[in-house]
VODO-125946 format. One record per residue (C-alpha): residue number from 1; x, y, z. Coordinates in pm, whole numbers, plus 50000, padded with zeros to 5 digits. Example, Ala and Ser with C-alpha at 12.3 -4.5 7.8 and 13.67 -1.06 7.14 Angstrom:
<fikols>
<1,<51230,49550,50780>>
<2,<51367,49894,50714>>
</fikols>
This chain:
<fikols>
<1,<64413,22516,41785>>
<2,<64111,22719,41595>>
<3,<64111,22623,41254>>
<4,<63861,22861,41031>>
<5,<63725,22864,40677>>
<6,<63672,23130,40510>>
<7,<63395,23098,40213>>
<8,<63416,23377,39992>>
<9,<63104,23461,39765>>
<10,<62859,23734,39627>>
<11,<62906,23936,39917>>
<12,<63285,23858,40045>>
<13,<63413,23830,39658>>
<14,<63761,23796,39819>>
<15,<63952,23767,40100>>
<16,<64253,23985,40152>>
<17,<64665,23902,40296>>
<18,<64559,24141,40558>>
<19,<64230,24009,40642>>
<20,<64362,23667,40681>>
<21,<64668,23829,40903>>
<22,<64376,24029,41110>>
<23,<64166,23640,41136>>
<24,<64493,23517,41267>>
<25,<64577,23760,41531>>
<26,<64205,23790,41647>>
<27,<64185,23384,41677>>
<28,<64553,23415,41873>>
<29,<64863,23202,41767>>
<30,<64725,22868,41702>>
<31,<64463,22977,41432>>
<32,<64486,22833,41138>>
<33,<64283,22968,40855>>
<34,<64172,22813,40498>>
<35,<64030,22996,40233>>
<36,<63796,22750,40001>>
<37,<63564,22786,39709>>
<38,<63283,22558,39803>>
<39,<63166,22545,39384>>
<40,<63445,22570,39260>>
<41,<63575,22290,39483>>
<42,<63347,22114,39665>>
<43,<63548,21800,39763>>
<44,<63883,22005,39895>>
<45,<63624,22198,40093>>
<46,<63466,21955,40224>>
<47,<63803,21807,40312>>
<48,<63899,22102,40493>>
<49,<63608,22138,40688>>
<50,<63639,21837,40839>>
<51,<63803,21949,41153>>
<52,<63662,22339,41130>>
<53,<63566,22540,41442>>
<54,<63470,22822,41236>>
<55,<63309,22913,40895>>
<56,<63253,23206,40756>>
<57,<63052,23195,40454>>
<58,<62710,23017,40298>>
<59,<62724,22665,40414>>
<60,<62453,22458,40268>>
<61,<62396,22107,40395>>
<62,<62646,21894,40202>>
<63,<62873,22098,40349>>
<64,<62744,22139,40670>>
<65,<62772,21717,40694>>
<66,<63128,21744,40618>>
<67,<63173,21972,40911>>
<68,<63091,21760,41228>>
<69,<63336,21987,41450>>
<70,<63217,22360,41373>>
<71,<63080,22538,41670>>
<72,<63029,22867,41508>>
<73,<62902,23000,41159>>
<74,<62903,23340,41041>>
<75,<62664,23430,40745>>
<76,<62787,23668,40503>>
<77,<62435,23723,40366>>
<78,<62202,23929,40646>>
<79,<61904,23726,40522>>
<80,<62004,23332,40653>>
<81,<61703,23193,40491>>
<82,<61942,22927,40377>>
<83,<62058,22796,40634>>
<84,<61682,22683,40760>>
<85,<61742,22325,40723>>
<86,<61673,22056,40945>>
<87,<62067,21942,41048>>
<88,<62158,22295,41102>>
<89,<61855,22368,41308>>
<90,<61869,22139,41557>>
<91,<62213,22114,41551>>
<92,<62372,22350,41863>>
<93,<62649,22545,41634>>
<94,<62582,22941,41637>>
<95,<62497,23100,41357>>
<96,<62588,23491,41331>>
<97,<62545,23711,41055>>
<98,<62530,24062,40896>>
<99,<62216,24157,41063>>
<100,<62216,24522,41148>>
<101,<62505,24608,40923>>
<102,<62333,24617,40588>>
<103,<62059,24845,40635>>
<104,<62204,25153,40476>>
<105,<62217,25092,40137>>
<106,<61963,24848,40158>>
<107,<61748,25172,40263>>
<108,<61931,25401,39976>>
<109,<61811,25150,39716>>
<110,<61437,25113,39870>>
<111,<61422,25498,39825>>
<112,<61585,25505,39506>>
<113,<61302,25259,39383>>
<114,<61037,25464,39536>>
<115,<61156,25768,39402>>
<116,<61197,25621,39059>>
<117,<60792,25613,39094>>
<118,<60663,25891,39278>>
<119,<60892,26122,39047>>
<120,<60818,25965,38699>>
<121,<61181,25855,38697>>
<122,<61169,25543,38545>>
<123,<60878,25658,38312>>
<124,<61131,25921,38167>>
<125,<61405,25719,38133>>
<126,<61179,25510,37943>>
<127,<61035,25708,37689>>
<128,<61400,25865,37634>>
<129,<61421,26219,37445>>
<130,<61041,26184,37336>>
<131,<60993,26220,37744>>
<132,<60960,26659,37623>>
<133,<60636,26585,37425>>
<134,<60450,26431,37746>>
<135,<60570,26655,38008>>
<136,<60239,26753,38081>>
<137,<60152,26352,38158>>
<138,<60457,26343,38382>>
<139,<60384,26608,38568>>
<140,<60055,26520,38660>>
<141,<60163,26202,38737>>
<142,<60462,26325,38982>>
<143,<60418,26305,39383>>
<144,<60585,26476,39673>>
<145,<60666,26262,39962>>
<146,<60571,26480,40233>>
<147,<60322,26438,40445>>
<148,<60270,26091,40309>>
<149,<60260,25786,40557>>
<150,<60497,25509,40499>>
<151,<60445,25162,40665>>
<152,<60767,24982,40765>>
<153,<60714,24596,40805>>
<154,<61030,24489,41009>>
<155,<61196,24729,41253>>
<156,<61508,24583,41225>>
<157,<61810,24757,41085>>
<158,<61705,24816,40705>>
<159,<61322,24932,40899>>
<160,<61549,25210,41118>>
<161,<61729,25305,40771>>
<162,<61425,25348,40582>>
<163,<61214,25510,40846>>
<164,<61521,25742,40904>>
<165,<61499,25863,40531>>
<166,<61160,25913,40522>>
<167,<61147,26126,40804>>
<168,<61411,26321,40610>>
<169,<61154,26316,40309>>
<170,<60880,26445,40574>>
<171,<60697,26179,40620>>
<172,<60513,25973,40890>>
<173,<60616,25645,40926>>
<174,<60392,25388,41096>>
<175,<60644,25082,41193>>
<176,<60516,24665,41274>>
<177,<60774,24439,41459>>
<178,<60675,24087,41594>>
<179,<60927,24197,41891>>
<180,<60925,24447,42130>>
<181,<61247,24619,41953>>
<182,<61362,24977,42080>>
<183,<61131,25299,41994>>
<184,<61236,25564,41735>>
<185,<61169,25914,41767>>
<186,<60902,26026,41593>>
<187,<60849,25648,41468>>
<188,<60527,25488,41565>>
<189,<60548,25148,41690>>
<190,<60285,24826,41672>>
<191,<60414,24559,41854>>
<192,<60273,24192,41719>>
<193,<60102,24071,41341>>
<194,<59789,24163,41485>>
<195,<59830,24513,41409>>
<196,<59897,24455,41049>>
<197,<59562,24545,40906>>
<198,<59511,24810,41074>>
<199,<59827,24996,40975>>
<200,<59826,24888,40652>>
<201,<59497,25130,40605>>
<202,<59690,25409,40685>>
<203,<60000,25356,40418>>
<204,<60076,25542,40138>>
<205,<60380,25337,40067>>
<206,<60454,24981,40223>>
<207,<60811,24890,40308>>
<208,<60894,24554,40341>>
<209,<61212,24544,40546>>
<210,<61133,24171,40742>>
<211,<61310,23841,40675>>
<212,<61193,23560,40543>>
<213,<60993,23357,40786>>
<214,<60739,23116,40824>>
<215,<60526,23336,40930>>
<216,<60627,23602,40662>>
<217,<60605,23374,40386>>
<218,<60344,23538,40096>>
<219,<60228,23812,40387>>
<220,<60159,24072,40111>>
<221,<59902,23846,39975>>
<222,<59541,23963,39832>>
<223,<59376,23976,40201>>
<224,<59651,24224,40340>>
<225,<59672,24435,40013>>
<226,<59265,24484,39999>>
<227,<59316,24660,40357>>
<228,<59604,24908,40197>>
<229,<59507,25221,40101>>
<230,<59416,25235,39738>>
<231,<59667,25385,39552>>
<232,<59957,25290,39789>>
<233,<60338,25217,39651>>
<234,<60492,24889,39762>>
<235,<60842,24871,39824>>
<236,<61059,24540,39844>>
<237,<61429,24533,39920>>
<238,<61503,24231,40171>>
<239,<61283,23880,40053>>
<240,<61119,23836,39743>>
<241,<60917,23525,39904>>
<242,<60735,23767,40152>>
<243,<60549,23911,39830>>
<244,<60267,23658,39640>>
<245,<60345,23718,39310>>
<246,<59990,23669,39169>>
<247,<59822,23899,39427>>
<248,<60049,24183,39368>>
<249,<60037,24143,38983>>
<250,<59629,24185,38996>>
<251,<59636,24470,39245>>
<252,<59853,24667,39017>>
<253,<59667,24599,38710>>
<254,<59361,24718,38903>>
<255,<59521,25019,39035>>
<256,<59461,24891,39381>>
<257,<59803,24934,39412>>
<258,<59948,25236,39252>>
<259,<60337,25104,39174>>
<260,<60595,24894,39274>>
<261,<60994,24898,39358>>
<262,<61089,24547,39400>>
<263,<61498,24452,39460>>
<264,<61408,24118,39551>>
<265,<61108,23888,39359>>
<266,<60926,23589,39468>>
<267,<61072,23352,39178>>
<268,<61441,23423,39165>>
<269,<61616,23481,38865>>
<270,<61252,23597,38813>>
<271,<61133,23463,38475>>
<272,<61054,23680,38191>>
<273,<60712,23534,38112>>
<274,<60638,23694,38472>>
<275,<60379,23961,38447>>
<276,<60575,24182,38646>>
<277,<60809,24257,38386>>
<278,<60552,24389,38153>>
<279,<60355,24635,38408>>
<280,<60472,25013,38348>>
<281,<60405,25069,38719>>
<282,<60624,24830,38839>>
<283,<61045,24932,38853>>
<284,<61312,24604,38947>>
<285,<61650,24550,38991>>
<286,<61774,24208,38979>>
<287,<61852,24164,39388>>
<288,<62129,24412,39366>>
<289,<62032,24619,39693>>
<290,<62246,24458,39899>>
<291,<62540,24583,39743>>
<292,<62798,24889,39944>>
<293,<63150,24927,39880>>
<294,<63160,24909,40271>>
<295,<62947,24553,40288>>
<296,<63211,24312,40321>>
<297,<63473,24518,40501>>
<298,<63182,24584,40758>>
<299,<63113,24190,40776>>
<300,<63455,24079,40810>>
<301,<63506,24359,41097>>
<302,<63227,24180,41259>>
<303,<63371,23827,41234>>
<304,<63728,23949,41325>>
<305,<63554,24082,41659>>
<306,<63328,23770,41668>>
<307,<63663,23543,41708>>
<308,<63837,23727,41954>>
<309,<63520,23640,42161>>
<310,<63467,23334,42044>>
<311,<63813,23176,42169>>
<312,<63711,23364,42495>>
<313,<63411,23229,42553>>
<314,<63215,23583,42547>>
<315,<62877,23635,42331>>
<316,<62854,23712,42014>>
<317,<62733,24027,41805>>
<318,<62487,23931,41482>>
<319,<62326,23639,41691>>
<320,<62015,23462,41485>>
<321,<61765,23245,41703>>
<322,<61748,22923,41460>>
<323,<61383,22841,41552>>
<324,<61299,23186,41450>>
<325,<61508,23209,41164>>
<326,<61626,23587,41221>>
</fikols>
């Protein structure tokens, strides 16, 4: 028998008759399948996870020392930051996740940010029906995209999504990955960190579409900004962490850095004595990228095929390398 639990949260708000009857079918006869609230009812979960296989869901490590049978975990958050601790690490259970299937709207809501600044969006919402008197200020203050360069940081699948619109937009996108992922057309690949500086000269607007790392941890700090271009947008949309909060906060009040579109911010809920809030060149949203209509049916897809090759023995899709943490 495969017995599964199914953790709903944020991004799997619930769990559906025909999603469990789907579960069921994929794991074959003998599956049985729990649905638990982990908050709401820590001790029942932790109960029923005694004897799991299979979780699907956030599974921090109280929970994950309740679970001494799973073999397989799938994430429903792309980013598995969380799961980074010690136990889980070194422990040989698989973790999967949504990587690869979130980079759409993830990419709509980077643009949407950078669009809010190039075009004086947010400045006009702002100033409300007195926007008519200072048309002229807008309009001197509005950019067109094309022809700009935009930097990707992370080729992954919200990098493909975002270079993908801005070669819509007609720009040149520059792309970093630490891996030798597959080419784009008409994308411009730097393999290894190495690179960064030198790309970063060339950027109009910086993307960041990379998870959180050790080795991404505060990597928009003061030495990378100083070699952007001045007058360059930043764009955040995956990890708030990969941003030093002070750094970016002085090189927009010198103009170093001409705005910012941040989803995601290093200090989460970000407080409101943060400068951030108070810069006019700076538009947030309070980590609410990572929201589709499609997200969760597209995650539970992936876990339904998951567990029909799980109880086969076959490989998984959405596979994260622990020691690298993506």
């Amino acid at each position: 028998m495969t017995k599964v639990i199914v953790l709903p949260g944020l991004t799997l708000n619930q769990v559906t008759d025909d999603d469990l009857d789907r579960i069921r079918t994929s794991g074959g006869a003998d599956t049985e399948v729990v649905v638990c609230n982990f908050t709401e009812s820590p001790d029942q979960t932790k109960q029923e996870a005694a004897d799991a296989d299979v979780i699907l869901g956030i599974v921090p490590p109280e929970l994950f020392a309740a679970a001494p049978k799973v073999k397989w975990v799938q994430s429903i958050s792309s980013g598995v930051d969380s799961f980074m601790y010690p136990e889980f690490i070194n422990n040989p259970v698989v973790l999967t996740s949504e990587k690869g299937l979130v980079g759409e709207h993830l990419a709509d809501h980077g643009f949407g940010l950078l669009l809010m600044l190039t075009r004086q969006l947010a400045s006009a919402r702002d100033l409300g029906p007195a926007a008519w008197h200072h048309r002229p200020a807008l309009r001197a203050q509005e950019l067109e995209l094309t022809g700009a360069t935009m930097v990707i940081i992370g080729l992954g699948g919200t990098g493909r999504a975002m270079a993908r619109r801005a070669l819509a937009f007609g720009m040149n996108v520059v792309a970093l990955d630490r891996d030798a992922v597959a080419p784009m057309d008409d994308v411009v690949l730097h393999v290894g960190a190495d690179h960064l500086p030198n790309i970063l000269a060339l950027a109009d607007v910086v993307s960041v579409c990379c998870p959180l790392t050790s080795e991404t941890d505060k990597l928009i700090n003061a030495s990378n900004i100083a070699q952007m271009k001045a007058g360059a947008f930043l764009i955040n949309v995956t990890r708030g962490e990969v941003v030093d909060e002070d750094d970016v906060v002085a090189a927009l009040k010198s103009g170093h850095l001409r705005g910012a579109g941040l989803d995601v911010a290093p200090r989460e809920p970000l407080p409101a004595d943060s400068e951030l809030w108070r810069l006019s060149n700076v538009v947030m949203t309070p980590h609410t990228a990572g929201a589709s209509q499609f997200r969760a049916g597209r995650n539970m897809d992936r876990f339904i095929e998951n567990l029909a090759k799980f109880v086969n023995n076959e490989p998984l899709e959405g596979i994260i390398d622990k020691t690298l943490g993506y």
